[in-house]
N, C-alpha and C positions, 0 to 999 in steps of 0.2 A: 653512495653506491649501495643502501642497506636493502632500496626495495629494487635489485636489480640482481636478478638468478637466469645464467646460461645453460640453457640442456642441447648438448652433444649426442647426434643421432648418426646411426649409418645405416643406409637401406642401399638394395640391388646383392651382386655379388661381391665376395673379398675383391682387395687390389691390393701388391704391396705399397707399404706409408699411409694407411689406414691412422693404423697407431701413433704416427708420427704429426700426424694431424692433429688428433684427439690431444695427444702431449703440448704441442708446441698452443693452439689455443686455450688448452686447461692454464697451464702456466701463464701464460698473456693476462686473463683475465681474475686469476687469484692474487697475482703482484697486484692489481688492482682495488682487491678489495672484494671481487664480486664472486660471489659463489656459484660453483658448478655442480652439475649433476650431467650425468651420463644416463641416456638410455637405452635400455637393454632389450635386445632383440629390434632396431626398427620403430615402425611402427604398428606391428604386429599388436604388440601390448598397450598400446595406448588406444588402438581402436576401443578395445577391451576397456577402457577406463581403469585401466589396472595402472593405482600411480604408485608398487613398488616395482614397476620399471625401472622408475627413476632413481639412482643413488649417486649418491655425492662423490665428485671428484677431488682429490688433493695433490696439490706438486709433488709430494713424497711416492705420493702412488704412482705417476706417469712419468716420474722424470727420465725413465729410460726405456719406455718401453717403444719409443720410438726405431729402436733396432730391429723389432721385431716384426714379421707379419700379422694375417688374420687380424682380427680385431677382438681389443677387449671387452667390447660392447657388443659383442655379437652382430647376427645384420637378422634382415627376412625384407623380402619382396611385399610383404604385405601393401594393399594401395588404396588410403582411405578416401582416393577421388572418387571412388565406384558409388558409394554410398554416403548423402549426407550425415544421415544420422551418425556414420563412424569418423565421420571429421567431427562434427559437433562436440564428440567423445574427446578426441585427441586435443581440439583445442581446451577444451574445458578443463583435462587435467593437467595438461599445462598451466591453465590459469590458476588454477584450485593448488597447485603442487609454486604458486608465486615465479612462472618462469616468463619473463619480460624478453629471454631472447632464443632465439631457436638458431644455432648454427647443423646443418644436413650435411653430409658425407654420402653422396654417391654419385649413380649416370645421371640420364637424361629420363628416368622415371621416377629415382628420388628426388629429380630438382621440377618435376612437372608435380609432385606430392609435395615439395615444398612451397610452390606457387601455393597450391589451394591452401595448404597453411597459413598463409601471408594475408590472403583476401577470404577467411573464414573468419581470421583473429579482427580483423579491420582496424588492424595499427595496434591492438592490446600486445601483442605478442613481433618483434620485430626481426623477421628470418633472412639468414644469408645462407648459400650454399657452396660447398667446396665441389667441384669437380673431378670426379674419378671412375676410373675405368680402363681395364687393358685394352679393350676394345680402339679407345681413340678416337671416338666418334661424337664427344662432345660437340657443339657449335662453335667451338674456339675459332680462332684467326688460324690459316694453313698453319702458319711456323711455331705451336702454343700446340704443348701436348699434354693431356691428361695425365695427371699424376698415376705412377702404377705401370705404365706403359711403358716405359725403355727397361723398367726392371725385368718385368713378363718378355720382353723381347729378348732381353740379355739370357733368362732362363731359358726361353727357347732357340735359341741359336745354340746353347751351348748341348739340347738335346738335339737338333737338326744335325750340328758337326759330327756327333758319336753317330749318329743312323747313316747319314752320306758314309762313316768309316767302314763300318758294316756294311753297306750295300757294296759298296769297292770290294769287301773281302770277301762274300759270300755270293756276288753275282745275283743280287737281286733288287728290288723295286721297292720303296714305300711309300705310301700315302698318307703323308700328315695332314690330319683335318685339324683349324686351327679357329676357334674363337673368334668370332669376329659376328656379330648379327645381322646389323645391313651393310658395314662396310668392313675394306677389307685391307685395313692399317697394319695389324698384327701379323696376317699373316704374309702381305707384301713384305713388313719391315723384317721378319724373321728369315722369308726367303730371300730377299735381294742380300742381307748380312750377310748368311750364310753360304749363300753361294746356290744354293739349291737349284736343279735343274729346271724346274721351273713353280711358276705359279699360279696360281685362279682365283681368283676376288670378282664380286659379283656386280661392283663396277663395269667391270669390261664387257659386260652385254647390255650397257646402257639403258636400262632400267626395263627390257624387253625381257618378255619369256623363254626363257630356256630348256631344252628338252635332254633325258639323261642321257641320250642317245648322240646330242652333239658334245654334253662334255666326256664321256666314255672317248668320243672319237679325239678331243684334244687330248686328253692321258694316250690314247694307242697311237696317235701322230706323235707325238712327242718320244716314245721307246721307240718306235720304227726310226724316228728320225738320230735319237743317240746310236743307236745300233749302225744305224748308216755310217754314224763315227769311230766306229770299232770300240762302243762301250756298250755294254747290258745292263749295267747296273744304273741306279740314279734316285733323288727323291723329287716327288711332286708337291708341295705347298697348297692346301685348299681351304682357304677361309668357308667357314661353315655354314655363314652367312648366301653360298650360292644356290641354295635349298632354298630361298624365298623368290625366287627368278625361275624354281620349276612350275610350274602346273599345278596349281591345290591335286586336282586328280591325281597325278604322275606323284603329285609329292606321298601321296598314301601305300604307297610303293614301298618307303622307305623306313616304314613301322607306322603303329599307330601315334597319331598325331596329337599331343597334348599342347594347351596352355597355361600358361601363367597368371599371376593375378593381375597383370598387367594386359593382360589378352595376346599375347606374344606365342607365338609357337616355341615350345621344347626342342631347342636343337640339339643339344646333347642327347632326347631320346630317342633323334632320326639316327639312322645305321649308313649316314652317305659314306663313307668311304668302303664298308661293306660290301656295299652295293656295287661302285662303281669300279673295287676292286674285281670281284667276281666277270663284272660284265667285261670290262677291258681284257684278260685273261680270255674270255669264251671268244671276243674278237679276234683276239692274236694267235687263240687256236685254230681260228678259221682260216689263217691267213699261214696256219705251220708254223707256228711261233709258237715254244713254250717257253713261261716266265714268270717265274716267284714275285708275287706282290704281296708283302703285310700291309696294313692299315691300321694306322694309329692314330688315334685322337690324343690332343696337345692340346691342354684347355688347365685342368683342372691343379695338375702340380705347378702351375704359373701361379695362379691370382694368391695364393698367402704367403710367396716367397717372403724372404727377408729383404728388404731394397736396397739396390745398391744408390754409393752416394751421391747420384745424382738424382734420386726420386726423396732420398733422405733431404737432404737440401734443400728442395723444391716445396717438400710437403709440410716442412717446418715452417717456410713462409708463408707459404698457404695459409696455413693453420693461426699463426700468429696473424694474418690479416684478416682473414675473417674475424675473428673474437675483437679484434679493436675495431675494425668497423663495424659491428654491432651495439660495441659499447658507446662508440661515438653517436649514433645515432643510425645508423645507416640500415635499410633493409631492404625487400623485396631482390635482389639481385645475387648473380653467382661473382665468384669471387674469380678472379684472373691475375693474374701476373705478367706481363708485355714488355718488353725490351726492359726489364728488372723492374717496372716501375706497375702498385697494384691500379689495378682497372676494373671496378665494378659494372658487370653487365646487368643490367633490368632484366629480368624473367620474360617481361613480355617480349623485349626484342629477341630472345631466344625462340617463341612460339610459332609454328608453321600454323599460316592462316587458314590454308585446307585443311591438314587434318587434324589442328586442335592441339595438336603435340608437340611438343617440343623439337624443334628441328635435328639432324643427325649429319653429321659433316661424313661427306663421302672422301674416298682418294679420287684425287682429280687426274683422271683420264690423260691428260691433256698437258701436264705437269712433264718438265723435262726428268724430274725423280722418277717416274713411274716410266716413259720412253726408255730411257737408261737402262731400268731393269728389266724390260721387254727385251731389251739387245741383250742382254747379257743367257736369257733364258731360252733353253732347245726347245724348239717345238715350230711346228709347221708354218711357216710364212710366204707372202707374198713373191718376194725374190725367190724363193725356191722354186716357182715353177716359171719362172724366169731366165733359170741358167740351167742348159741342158743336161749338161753335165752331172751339176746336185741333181736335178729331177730325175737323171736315170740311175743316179745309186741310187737315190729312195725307191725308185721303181722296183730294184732288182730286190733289193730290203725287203721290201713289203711283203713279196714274194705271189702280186699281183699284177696285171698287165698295165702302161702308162693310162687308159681311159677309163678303167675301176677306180685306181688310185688316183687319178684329177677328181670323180665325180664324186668320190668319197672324202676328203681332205682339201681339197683346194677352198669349199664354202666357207671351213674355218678361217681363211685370212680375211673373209666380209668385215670383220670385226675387228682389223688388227687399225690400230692407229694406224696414221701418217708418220710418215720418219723424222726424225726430230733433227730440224734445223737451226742452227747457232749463228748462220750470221745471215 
C-alpha cells in the first residue's frame, strides 16, 4: 500500500454529511494502510498548482466530525473543464503530491469535473465520486436520493410549519422560494411534508416557457381559491429552479443576471419571489383584494445543517464505499448504494449526449407521488369549472364577473395532470 495516497475533494455547494463522508472513507482507507490527504477549497487550488491544498488526514482528526455539517475542507465551484491547461495543473499536482486516488464530493458539476479528472490522468490517477446535493437531482434511480437531501428537507419543513403558524395567526401569505435549479425535489418534498398550500416546480410546465404573468396568476388563483374556503392566510412552495422556464428577456426583470463558473445562472441573485410577490398583490388589488404577502427565500440555512440520522447513515456508507473501491482498483464511476447493496455507476452512462453534461433527474410529472400532492394542494383546477356551484363561489371571491374569471384562470388547468388512477 506504500505508493498508494487518496485525496478527498468537495466541490459545488455544502450538503449536510459532507463530513461524514470525508470521515467514514478517511477511516476506511488509513486501517489500510494508505495515506490521505484532504483538499482544501475544491478545486480552486489545484488549478492553481498550489500543492499546500493538500494536507494529511488522520483517524484522530475525523473521527467524529461526522456529526457535524459544512465541510472541513472547505468547497468552491471552481471548474477545471473550462480550461486545459488548468486540468493539466490539477492533475499534475496530484501526480507530483504521489496521489494514485481521487475520491470527489459533490453534484452533477463536481462529478462532470471528476470525469475530466479521470480521462486527463489516463488511469495515473483512479477517481470515484460520491453524490450530493439538497437539490436531488443527481441521475440516480427515482427511489435512490442524494445524500444531504432528507436532512435539508427535514430543516425545511420544520421552517415551513413555524410560517404556515404565523400566517394562521397574523392572516397572511408567504412565499417560499426553495433551492432547487432545474428540478424541483426539495421543494415538492418540503411542501407535500409540510402540508403547504400549495406548490410550483418547474417540471410542471413540461420543459415549455413560462411567462411571470401566468405564474403571478397561479399564486392569485390559489388565495382567491383559499379565500373561497373561508381562509386568508397560507404558504406557497417555489422551487427557484422555475426562473429557467421564464424568458432570458422576461428573466432580466428579476435583477441582473450572473453566472457561475460552471456557466449556470445565479439564482439566489434573481429576486423571484420579490417579484412575484409584489405583482400578485397589485393583481388582487385590482380585483379589491387586500393581502399581506412576505417572501422568503429557504436555501441557505439548509445545506450545512448538522444531518439527521438518516443522511448520517447513508453518508458513512457512501464514504466507506467509495475509498475501498478505489483502493480495490475501481475508477471512473459514481458511487451508489441500491436496495443496500453498493453499485458503481460509469460517468459515462451519467452523460447527456446532447448537451455534453451530465444528465439531471427531474420529478416525474406522471408519478402517483407528485398526482398525490397536486390533490392535496389549493389552487385552481380543472373540476372547478366543472361544478357550478365551486365556480360560483370563486366567481363571487374574485370579485369579478364568471367570463373575466374563466378567461383569466381557467388556461391554468392546460397544465394540470390527468387524475390519478389506481386501478
Amino acid at each position: 500500500m506504500d505508493d498508494q495516497r487518496l485525496a478527498i475533494l468537495v466541490g459545488g455547494g455544502p450538503a449536510p454529511g459532507i463530513n461524514s463522508v470525508i470521515a467514514a472513507a478517511t477511516i476506511r482507507a488509513r486501517l489500510r494502510g494508505v495515506e490521505v490527504v484532504g483538499v482544501h477549497q475544491g478545486f480552486e487550488r489545484l488549478m492553481a498548482a498550489d500543492d499546500s491544498s493538500l494536507r494529511p488526514l488522520a483517524i484522530d482528526r475525523v473521527s467524529r466530525i461526522h456529526f457535524r455539517g459544512g465541510s472541513v475542507l472547505g468547497t468552491s465551484r471552481a471548474n477545471p473543464t473550462r480550461d486545459e491547461a488548468a486540468m493539466d495543473r490539477v492533475v499534475e499536482t496530484l501526480k507530483k503530491a504521489g496521489v494514485s486516488m481521487l475520491l470527489t464530493i459533490g453534484g452533477d458539476d463536481t462529478a462532470f469535473s471528476a470525469r475530466g479528472v479521470s480521462l486527463a490522468a489516463s488511469g495515473a490517477i483512479r477517481v470515484a465520486h460520491v453524490p450530493k446535493t439538497i437539490d436531488n437531482d443527481l441521475d440516480l434511480p427515482q427511489n435512490i436520493n442524494t445524500f444531504g437531501y432528507e436532512t435539508a428537507r427535514s430543516v425545511g419543513v420544520g421552517i415551513v410549519q413555524n410560517l404556515m403558524v404565523d400566517a394562521k395567526t397574523t392572516g397572511r401569505w408567504y412565499f417560499v422560494v426553495a433551492m432547487g435549479r432545474k428540478a424541483g425535489h426539495l421543494a415538492l418534498g418540503i411542501g407535500k411534508a409540510a402540508g403547504a398550500t400549495l406548490t410550483v416546480i418547474p417540471e410542471e410546465f413540461n420543459g415549455d416557457r413560462v411567462t411571470l404573468d401566468e405564474l403571478a396568476d397561479v399564486l392569485t388563483g390559489s388565495i382567491i381559491k383559499r379565500r373561497s374556503l373561508g381562509r386568508d392566510d397560507g404558504v406557497a412552495v417555489i422551487a427557484e429552479g422555475v426562473c429557467l422556464s421564464i424568458d432570458p428577456e422576461e428573466l432580466q426583470t428579476l435583477g441582473h443576471v450572473q453566472l457561475d463558473a460552471h456557466d449556470h445562472v445565479r439564482l439566489s441573485e434573481l429576486d423571484l419571489g420579490r417579484v412575484l410577490q409584489r405583482e400578485v398583490e397589485r393583481r388582487l388589488a385590482e380585483l379589491g383584494h387586500s393581502s399581506t404577502i412576505v417572501s422568503k427565500d429557504l436555501g441557505y440555512e439548509l445545506r450545512s445543517a448538522d444531518p439527521i440520522p438518516m443522511d448520517l447513515e447513508y453518508t458513512r456508507d457512501l464514504g466507506y464505499c467509495g475509498s475501498r473501491y478505489l483502493m480495490q482498483g475501481g475508477t471512473g464511476s459514481m458511487v451508489s448504494l441500491q436496495e443496500g447493496r453498493f453499485v458503481p455507476i460509469p460517468f459515462e452512462e451519467l452523460m447527456d449526449s446532447e448537451t455534453g453534461s451530465m444528465r439531471v433527474r427531474l420529478v416525474d410529472v406522471r408519478s402517483a407521488r407528485y398526482a398525490i400532492a397536486r390533490r392535496y394542494m389549493i389552487r385552481i383546477r380543472r373540476d372547478d369549472f366543472d361544478n357550478p356551484k365551486t365556480l360560483a363561489k370563486l366567481v363571487a371571491t374574485s370579485g369579478c364577473d364568471e367570463k373575466t374569471f374563466r378567461s383569466r384562470f381557467e388556461p391554468l388547468t392546460d397544465r394540470e395532470p390527468p387524475p390519478l388512477q389506481l386501478i
